[in-house]
Residue frames as a rotation matrix with the C-alpha (Angstrom) as fourth column:
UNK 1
-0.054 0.403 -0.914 -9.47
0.961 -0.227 -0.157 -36.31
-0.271 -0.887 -0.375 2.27
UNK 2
0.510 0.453 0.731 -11.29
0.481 -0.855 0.194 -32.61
0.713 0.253 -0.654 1.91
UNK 3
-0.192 -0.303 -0.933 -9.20
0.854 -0.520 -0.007 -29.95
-0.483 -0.799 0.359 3.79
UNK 4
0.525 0.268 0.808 -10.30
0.408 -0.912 0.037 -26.33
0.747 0.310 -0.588 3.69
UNK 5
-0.676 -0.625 -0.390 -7.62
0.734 -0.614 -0.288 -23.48
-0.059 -0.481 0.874 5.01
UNK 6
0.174 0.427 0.887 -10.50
0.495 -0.817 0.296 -21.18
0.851 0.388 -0.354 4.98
UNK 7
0.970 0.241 -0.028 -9.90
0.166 -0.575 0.801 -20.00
0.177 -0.782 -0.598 8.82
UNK 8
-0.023 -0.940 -0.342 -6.29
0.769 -0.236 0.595 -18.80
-0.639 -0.249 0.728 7.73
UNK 9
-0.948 -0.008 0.319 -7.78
0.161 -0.875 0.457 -15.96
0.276 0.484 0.831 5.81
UNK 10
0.517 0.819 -0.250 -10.62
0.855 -0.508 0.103 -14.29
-0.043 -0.267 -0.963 8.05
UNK 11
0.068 -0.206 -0.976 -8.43
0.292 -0.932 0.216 -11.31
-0.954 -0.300 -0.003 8.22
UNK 12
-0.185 -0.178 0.967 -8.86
0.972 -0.179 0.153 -9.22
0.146 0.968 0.206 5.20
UNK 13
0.832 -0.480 -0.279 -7.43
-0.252 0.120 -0.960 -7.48
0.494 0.869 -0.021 3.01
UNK 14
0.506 -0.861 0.048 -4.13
0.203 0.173 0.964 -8.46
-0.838 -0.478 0.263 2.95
UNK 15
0.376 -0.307 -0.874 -1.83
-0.655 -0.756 -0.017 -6.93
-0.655 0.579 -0.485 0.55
UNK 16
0.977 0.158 0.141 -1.22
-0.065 0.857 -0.511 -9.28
-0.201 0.490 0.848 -1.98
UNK 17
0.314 -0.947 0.070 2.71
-0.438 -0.210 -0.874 -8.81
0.842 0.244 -0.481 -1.65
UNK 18
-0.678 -0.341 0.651 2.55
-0.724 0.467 -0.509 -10.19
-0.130 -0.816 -0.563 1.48
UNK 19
0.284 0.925 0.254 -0.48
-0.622 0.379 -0.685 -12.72
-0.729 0.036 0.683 0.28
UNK 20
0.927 0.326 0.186 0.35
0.002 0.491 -0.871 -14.23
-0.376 0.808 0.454 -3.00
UNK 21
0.831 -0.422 -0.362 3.02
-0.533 -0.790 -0.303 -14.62
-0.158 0.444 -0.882 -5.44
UNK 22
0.047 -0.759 0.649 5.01
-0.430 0.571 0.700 -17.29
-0.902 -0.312 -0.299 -5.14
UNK 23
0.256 -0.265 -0.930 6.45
-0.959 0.049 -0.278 -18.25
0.119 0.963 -0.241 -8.83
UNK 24
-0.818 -0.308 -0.486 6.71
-0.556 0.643 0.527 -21.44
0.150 0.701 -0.697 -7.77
UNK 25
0.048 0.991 0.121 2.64
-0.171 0.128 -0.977 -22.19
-0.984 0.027 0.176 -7.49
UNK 26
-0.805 0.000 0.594 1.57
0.564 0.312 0.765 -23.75
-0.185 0.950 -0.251 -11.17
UNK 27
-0.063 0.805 0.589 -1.21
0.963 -0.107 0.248 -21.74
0.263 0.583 -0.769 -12.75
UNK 28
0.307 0.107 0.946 -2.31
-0.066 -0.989 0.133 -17.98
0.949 -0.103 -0.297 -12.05
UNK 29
0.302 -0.252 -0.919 -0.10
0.949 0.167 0.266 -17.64
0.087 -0.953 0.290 -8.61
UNK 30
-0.977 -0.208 -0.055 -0.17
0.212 -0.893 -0.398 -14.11
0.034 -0.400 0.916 -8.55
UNK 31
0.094 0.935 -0.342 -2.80
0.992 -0.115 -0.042 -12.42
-0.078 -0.335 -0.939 -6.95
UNK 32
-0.615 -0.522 0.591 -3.25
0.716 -0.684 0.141 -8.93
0.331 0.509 0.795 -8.85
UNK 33
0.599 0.234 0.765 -5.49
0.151 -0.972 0.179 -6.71
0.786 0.008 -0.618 -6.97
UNK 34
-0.107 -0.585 0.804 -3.48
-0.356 -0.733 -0.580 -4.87
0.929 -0.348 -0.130 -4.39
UNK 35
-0.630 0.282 0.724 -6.19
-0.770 -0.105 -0.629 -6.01
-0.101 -0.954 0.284 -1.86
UNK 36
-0.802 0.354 -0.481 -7.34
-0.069 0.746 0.663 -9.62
0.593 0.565 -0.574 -3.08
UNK 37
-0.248 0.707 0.662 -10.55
-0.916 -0.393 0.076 -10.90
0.314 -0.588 0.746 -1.84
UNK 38
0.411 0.160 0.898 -11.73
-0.766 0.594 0.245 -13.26
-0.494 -0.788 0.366 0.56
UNK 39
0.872 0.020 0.489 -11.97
0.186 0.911 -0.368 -16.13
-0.453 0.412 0.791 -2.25
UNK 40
0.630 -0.776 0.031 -8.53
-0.138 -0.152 -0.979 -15.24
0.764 0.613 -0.203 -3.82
UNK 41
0.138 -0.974 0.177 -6.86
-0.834 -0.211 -0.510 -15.74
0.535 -0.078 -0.842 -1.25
UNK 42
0.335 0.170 0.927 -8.29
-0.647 0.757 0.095 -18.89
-0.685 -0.631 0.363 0.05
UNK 43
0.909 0.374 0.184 -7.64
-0.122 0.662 -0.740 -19.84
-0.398 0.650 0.647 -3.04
UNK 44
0.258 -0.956 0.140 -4.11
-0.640 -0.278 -0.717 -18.96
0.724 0.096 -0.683 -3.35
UNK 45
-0.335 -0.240 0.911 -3.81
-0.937 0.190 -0.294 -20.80
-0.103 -0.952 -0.288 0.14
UNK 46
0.807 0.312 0.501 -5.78
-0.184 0.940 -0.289 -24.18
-0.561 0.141 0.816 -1.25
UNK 47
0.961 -0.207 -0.182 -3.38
-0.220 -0.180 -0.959 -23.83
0.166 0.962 -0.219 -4.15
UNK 48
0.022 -0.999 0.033 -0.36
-0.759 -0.038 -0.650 -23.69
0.650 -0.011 -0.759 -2.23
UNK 49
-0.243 -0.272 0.931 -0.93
-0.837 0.543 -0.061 -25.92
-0.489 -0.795 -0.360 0.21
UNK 50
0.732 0.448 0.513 -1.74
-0.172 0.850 -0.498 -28.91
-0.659 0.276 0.699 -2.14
UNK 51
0.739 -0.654 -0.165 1.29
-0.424 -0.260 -0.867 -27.86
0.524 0.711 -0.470 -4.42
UNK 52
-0.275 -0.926 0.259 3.49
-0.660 -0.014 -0.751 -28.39
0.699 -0.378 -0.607 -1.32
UNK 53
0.113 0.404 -0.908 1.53
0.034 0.911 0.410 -31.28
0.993 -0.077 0.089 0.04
UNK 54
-0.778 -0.478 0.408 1.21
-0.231 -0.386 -0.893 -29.59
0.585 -0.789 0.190 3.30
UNK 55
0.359 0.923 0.136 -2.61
-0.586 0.109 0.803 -30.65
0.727 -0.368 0.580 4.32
UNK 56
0.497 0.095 -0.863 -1.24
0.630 0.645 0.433 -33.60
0.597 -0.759 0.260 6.75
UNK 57
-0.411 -0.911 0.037 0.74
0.698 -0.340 -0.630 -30.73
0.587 -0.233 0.776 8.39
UNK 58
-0.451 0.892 0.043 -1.84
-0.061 -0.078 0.995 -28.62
0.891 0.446 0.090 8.88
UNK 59
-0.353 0.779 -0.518 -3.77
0.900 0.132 -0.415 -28.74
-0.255 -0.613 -0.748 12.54
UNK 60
-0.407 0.582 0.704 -7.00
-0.358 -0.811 0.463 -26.59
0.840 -0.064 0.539 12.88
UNK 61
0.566 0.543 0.620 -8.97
-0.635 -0.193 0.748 -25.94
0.525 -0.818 0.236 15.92
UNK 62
0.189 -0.641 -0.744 -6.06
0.527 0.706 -0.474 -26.99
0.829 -0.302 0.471 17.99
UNK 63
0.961 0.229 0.156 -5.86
-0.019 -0.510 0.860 -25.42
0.276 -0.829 -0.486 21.32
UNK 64
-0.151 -0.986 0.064 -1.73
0.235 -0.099 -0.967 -24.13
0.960 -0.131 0.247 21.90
UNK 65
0.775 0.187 -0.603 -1.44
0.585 0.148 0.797 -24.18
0.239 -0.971 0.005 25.97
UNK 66
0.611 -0.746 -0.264 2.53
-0.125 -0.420 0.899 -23.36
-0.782 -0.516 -0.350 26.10
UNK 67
0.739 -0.674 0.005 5.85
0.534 0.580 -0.615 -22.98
0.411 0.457 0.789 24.24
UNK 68
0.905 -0.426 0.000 8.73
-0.236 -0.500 0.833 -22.88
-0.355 -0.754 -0.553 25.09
UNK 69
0.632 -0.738 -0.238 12.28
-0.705 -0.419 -0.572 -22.46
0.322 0.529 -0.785 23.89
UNK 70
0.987 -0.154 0.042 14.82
0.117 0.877 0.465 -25.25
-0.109 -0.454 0.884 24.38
UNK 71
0.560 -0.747 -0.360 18.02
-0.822 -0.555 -0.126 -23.53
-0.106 0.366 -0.925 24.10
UNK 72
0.123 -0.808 0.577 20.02
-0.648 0.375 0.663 -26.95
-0.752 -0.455 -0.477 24.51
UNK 73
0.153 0.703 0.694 17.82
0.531 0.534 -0.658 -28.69
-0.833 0.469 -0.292 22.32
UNK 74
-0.941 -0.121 -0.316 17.81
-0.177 -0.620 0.764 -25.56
-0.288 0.775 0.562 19.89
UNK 75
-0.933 0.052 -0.357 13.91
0.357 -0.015 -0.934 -26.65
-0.054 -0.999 -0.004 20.17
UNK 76
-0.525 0.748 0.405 10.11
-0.806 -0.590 0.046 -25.38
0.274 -0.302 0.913 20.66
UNK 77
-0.857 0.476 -0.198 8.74
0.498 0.863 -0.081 -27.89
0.133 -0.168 -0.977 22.89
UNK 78
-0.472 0.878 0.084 4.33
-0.800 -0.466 0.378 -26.81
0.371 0.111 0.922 22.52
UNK 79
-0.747 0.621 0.237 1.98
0.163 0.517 -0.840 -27.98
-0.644 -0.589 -0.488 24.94
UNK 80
-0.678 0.680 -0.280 -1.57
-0.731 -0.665 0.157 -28.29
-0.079 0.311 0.947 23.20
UNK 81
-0.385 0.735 0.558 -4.70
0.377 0.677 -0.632 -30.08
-0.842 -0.033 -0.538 22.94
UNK 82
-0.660 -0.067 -0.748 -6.46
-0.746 -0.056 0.664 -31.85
-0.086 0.996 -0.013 20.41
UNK 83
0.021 0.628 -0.778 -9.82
-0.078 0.777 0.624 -32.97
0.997 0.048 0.066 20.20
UNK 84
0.859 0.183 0.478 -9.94
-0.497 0.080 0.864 -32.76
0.120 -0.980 0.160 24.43
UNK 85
0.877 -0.424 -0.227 -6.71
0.436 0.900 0.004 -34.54
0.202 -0.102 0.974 24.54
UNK 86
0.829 -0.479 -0.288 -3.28
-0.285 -0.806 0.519 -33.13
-0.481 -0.348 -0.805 25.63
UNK 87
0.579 -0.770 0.270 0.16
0.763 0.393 -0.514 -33.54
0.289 0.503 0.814 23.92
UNK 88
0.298 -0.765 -0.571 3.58
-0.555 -0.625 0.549 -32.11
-0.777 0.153 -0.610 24.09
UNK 89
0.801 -0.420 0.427 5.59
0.595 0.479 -0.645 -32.01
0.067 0.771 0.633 20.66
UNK 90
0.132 -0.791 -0.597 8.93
0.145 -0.581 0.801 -30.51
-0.981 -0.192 0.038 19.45
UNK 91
0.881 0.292 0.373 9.38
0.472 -0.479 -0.740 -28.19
-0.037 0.828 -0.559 16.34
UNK 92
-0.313 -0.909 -0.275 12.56
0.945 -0.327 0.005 -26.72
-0.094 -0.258 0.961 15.04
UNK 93
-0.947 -0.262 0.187 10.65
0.263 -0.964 -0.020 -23.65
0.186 0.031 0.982 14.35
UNK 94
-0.367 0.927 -0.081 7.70
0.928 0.358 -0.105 -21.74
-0.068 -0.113 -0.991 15.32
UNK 95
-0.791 0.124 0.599 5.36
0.393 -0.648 0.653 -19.39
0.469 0.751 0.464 14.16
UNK 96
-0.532 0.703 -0.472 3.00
0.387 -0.294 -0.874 -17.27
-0.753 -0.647 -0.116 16.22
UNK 97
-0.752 0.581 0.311 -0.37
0.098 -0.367 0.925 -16.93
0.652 0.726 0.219 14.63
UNK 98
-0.922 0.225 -0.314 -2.76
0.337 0.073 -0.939 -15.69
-0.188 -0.972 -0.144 17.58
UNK 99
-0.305 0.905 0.297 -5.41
0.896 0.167 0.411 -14.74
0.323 0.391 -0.862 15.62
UNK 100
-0.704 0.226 -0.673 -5.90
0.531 -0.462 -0.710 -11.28
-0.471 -0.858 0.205 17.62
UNK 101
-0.821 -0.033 -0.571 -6.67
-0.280 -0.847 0.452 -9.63
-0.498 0.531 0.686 14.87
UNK 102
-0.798 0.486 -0.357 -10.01
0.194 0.768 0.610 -11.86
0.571 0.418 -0.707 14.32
UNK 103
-0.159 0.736 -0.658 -11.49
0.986 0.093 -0.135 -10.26
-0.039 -0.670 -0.741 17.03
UNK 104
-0.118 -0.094 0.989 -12.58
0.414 -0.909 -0.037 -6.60
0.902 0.405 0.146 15.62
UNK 105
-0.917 -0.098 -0.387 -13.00
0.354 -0.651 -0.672 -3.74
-0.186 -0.753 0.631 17.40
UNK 106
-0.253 0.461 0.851 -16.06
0.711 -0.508 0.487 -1.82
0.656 0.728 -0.199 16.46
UNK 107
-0.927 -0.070 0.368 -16.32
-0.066 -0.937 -0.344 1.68
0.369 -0.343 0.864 18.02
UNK 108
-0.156 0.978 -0.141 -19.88
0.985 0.144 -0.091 2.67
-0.068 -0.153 -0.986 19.69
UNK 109
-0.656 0.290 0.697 -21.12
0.483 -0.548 0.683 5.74
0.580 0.785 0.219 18.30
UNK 110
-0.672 0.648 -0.357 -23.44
-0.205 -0.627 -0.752 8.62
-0.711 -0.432 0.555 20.39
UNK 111
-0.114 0.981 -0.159 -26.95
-0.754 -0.189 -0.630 7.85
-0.647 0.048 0.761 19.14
UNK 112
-0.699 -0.184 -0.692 -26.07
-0.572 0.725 0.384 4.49
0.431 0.664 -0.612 17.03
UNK 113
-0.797 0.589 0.130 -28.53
0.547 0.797 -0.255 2.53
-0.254 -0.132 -0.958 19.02
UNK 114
-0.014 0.950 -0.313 -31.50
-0.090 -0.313 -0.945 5.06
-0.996 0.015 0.090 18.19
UNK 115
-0.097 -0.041 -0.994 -30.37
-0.992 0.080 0.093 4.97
0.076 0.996 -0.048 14.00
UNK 116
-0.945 -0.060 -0.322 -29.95
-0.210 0.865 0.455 1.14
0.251 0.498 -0.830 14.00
UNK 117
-0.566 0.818 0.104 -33.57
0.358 0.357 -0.862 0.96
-0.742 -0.451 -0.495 16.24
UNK 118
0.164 0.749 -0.642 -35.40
-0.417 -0.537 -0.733 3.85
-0.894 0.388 0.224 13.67
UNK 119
-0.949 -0.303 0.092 -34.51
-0.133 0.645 0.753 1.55
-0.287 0.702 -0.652 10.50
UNK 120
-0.511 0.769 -0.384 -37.67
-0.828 -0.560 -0.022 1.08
-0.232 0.307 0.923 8.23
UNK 121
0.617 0.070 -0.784 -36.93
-0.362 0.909 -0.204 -2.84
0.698 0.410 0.587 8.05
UNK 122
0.724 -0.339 0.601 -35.38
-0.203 0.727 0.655 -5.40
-0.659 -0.596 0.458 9.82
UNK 123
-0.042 -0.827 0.561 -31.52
0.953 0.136 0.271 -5.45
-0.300 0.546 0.782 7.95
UNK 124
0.749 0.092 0.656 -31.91
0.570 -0.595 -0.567 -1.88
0.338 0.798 -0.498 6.53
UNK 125
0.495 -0.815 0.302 -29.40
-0.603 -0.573 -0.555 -0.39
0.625 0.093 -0.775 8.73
UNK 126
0.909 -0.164 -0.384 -26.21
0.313 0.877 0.365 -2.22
0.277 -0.451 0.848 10.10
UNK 127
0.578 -0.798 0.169 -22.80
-0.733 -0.418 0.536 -1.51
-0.357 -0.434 -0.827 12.06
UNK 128
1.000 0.008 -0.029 -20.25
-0.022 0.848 -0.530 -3.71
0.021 0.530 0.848 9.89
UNK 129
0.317 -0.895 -0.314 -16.78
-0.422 -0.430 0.798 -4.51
-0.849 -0.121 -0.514 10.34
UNK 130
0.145 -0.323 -0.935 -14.45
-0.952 0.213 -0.221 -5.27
0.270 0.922 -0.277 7.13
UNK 131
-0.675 -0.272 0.685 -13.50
-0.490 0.860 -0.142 -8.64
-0.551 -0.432 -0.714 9.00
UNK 132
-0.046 0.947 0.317 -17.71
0.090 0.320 -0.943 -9.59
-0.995 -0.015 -0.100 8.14
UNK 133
0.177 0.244 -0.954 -17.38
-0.701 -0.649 -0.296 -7.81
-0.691 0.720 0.056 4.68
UNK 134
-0.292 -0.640 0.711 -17.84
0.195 0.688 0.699 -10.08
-0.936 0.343 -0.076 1.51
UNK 135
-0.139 0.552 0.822 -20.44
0.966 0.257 -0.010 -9.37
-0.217 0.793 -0.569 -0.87
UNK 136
-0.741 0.114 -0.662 -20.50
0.122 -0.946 -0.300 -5.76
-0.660 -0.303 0.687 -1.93
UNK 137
-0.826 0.551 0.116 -23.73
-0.101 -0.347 0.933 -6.28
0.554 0.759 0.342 -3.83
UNK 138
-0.087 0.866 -0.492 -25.99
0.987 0.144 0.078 -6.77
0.138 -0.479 -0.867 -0.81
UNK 139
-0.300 -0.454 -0.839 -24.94
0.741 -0.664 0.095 -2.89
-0.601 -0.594 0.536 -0.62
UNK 140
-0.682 0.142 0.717 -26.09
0.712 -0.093 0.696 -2.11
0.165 0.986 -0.038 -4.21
UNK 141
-0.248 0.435 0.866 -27.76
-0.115 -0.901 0.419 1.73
0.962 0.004 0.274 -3.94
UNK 142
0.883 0.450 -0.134 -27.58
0.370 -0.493 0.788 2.49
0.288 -0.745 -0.601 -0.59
UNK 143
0.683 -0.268 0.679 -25.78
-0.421 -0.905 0.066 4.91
0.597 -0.331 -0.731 1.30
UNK 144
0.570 -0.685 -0.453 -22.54
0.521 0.728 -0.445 3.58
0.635 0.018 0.772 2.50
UNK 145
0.806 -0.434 0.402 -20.27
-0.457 -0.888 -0.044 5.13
0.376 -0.148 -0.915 4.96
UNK 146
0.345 -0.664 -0.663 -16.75
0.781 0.595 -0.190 3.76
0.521 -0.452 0.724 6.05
UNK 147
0.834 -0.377 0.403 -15.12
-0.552 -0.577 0.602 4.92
0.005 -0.725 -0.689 8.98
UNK 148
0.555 -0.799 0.231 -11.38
-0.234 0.116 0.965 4.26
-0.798 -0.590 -0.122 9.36
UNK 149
0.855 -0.103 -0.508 -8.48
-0.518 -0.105 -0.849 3.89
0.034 0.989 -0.143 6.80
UNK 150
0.019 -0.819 0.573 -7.13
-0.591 0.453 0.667 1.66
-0.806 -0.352 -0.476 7.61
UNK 151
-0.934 -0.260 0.244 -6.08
0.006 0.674 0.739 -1.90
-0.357 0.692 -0.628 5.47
UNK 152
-0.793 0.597 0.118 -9.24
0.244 0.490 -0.837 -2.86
-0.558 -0.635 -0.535 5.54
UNK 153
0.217 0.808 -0.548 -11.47
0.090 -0.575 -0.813 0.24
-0.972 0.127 -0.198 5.78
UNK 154
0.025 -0.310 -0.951 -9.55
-0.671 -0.710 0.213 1.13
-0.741 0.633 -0.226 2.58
UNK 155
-0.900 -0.328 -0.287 -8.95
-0.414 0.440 0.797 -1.75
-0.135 0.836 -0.531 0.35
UNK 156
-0.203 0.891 0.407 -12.99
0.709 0.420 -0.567 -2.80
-0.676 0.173 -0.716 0.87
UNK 157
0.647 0.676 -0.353 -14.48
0.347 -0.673 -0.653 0.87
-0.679 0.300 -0.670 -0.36
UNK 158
0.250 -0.138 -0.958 -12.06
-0.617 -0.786 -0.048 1.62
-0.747 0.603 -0.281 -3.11
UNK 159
-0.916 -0.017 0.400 -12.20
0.161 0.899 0.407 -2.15
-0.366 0.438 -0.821 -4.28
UNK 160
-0.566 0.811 0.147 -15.92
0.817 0.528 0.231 -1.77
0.110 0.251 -0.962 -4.27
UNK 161
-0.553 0.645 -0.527 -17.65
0.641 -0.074 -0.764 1.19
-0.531 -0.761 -0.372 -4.46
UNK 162
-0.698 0.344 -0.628 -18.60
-0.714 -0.407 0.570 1.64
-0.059 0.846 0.529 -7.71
UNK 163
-0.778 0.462 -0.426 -20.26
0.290 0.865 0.410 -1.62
0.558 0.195 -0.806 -7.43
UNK 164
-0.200 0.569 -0.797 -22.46
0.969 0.233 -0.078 -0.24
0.141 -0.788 -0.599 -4.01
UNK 165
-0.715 -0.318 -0.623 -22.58
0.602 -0.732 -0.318 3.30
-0.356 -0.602 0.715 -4.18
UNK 166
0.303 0.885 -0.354 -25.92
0.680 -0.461 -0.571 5.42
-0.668 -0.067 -0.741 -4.36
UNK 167
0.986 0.050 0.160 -24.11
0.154 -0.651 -0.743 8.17
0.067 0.757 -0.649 -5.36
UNK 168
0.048 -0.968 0.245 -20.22
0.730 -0.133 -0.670 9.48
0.682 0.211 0.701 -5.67
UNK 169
0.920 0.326 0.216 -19.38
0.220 -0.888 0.404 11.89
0.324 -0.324 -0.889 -3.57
């Protein structure tokens, strides 16, 4: 059976200290840029999770309803559906992945709808978050501008902007 963990790495960058590394992974299991990309770390994530034969473990697009601590028990009893169906299970441990961080912000700019309308082409100008960001040759010589410095803002445009930049500046 085919299992892709790609929707456990939409959030990028992630620092590859907190991404990668694990010495025991067979083959190249470190991930050396600072800020890996998208594919590197899915791939790090296929990698590990076949290493540790974790795929039947594993739910996607499960819907988590409740949990709740069993202190007698010692416990996490998780309400959740699957496939339209409900269940309750018990786990000795649990891990909150909520995903908030999948849902960008993106700021709204004074006069950003009249620049994205006066464009000379359909696609020539766009409002992008890093979340969206993969290919930094569709960027190749144009004019580039990142706002924020964060993870992100920062580990895209100094990963890639010799590759996409018009000019230096």
């Amino acid at each position: 059976m085919s299992h892709s963990l790609g929707a456990l790495c939409n959030v990028l960058p992630v620092p590859s200290h907190v991404a990668g590394a694990d010495p025991r992974l067979p083959g190249p299991a470190r991930v050396t840029a600072l800020f890996p990309k998208y594919d590197e770390i899915h791939r790090y994530h296929q990698r590990a999770a076949d290493h540790f034969h974790l795929h039947n473990h594993i739910k996607l697009n499960t819907d988590v309803t409740r949990a709740e601590f069993n202190s007698e028990t010692r416990t996490w009893s998780v309400q959740v559906t699957e496939s339209g169906q409900p269940a309750t299970k018990e786990y000795d441990h649990l891990v909150v992945a909520n995903g908030h961080l999948t849902h960008p912000t993106l700021p709204n700019f004074k006069g950003q709808d009249e620049w994205l309308a006066s464009a000379a082409a359909e696609g020539d100008r766009e409002i992008l978050h890093a979340l969206w960001y993969r290919d930094p040759a569709r960027y190749k010589g144009r004019t580039v501008v990142v706002i924020g410095f964060g993870a992100s803002g920062w580990g895209e445009s100094i990963r890639d902007w010799r590759v996409v930049a018009a000019r230096d500046e």
